[in-house]
C-alpha positions, 0 to 999 in steps of 0.5 A: 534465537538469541538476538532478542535477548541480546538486544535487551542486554544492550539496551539496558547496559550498553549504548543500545546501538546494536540494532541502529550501528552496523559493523562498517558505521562503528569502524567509521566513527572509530578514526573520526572520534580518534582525530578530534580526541587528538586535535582537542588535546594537541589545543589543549596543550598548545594554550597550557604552554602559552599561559603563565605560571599565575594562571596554571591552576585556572586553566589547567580546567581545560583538561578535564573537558577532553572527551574520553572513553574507556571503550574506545578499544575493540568492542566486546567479542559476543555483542561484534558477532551479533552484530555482524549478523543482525545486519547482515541482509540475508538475515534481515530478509529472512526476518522479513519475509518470516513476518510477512508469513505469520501475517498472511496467516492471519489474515487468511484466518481473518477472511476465511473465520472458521470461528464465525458465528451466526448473529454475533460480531466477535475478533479473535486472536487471528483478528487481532493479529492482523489488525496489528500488523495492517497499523504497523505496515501502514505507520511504516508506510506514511514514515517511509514517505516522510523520509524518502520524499517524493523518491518513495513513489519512484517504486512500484512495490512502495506505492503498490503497499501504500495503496494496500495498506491504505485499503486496509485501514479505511475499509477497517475503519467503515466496517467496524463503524457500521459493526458498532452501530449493528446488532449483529454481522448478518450482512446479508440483509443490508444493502450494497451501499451500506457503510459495512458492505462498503468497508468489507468490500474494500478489506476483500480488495486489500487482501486480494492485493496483500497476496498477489505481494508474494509474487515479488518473493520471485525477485529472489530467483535467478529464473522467475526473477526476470518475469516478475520484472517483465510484469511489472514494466507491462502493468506501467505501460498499461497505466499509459494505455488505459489514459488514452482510452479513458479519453477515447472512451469519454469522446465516444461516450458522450457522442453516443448520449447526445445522439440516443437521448431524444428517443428517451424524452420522447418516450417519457412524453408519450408512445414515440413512432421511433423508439430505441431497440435497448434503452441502455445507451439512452442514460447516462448509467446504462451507456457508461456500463454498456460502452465499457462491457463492449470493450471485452465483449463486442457486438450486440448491434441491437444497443444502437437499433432505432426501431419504427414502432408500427402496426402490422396485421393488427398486431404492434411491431418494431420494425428496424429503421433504415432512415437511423441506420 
């Protein structure tokens, strides 16, 4: 509890390095800064020997740019104690994840909003919260890529952030834009495509992802740790799997339209004597749907029935097509 203060009292009349220098950096600057004091005074000296006695006032200058520092010699007891904790990793998780925490909270406020009312758009301190934590993951986010170049991408937990928090600040940007423009928050009215439905659709998502993250809180354990690594290598393998069927999938798909589309034309013509059983596979928007629903659930053999549209007792039937089967 008393490292922010420390942190202040370092910043204001010390070097403010406490946050930014770990034990290990200061015992490695300590020699390299003892080596070029010594090599700047070994020259110094070796130039007042080689001029002349006319000269000694003028060059005895030199001497005073020699770096010195009086402190030089062992740092103060208390700021080495704190600094010794403030990098110690456990410490640094334990902040972390406590951060971490106090957002989710928030956030779990934010989506739930007990304080909502109806007709009026109001932020609440919860609100606020949040917001200030989802702009700074997402500044830390874009920085990180800065520094680490194309190395960031390399981990599935830094990309699998960047993707949450980039929901986060888009669907944060169309909802309040469709919010100012509204007269109050009833969403209910509006249409699915409209800029505020569009934007709270893509905040539900980034929250979703925000607490499914807690599962790498497991890495931490000796027993769950594995697993979530395990996990995690499967859903990279997915990605390669779900390539190969986006190919299957497009080659099938635009097979199967080029085969249906004519019963379609024909019926916009007129009363066709063969027609589709299901027009589904005759558009573009129902093939895409009905062949990627078929995946989890197969059958329904009646989407690819061509039926012969007859008479029958004075009554109009379809009968099933032997010649398209």
């Amino acid at each position: 509890c008393l490292i922010p203060l420390v942190v202040v009292v370092d910043s204001l009349f010390r070097k403010s390095d406490i946050l930014f220098v770990s034990p290990q950096m200061l015992n490695k600057k300590k020699p390299l800064k003892n080596n070029v004091g010594k090599q700047e005074s070994d020259q110094a000296f070796r130039m007042n020997l080689l001029d002349s006695p006319e000269n000694e006032q003028g060059n005895s200058s030199i001497l005073p740019f020699v770096e010195t520092d009086e402190n030089d010699g062992q740092e103060n007891e208390m700021f080495s104690f704190f600094r010794e904790r403030i990098h110690r990793p456990i410490f640094r998780m334990i902040v972390y994840h406590f951060l971490e925490v106090i957002f989710l909270i928030g956030l779990g406020f934010s989506m739930i909003d007990p304080k909502d009312t109806t007709g009026k758009s109001e932020l609440w301190f919860y609100d606020i919260v949040t917001m200030i934590f989802v702009i700074n993951y997402f500044i830390e986010d874009v920085l990180d890529i800065f520094r680490r170049k194309w190395t960031f991408f390399s981990s599935f937990w830094s990309f699998y952030s960047l993707i949450n928090h980039s929901l986060f600040m888009l669907g944060g940007c169309l909802s309040s834009y469709g919010f100012y423009h509204l007269e109050d928050d009833n969403r209910a009215k509006l249409s699915g495509n409209h800029i505020v439905n569009v934007g709270s659709t893509f905040v539900s998502i980034a929250a979703t992802m925000s607490f499914f993250r807690t599962v790498r809180w497991l890495l931490l354990f000796r027993t769950l740790g594995p697993v979530v690594v395990c996990i995690i290598r499967v859903l990279k393998d997915t990605v390669h799997i779900f390539i190969l069927f986006l190919i299957i999938y497009v080659a099938f798909a635009i097979g199967t339209y080029s085969m249906f589309k004519p019963f379609k034309l024909q019926q916009s013509n007129g009363t066709p004597s063969y027609e589709m059983h299901d027009d589904k596979l005759t558009s573009v928007k129902g093939l895409f749907s009905a062949m990627f629903w078929r995946v989890f659930d197969p059958g329904e053999p009646d989407l690819a029935s061509i039926v012969n549209a007859t008479t029958l007792n004075g009554k109009d039937v379809d009968v099933l097509s032997l010649e398209f089967s």
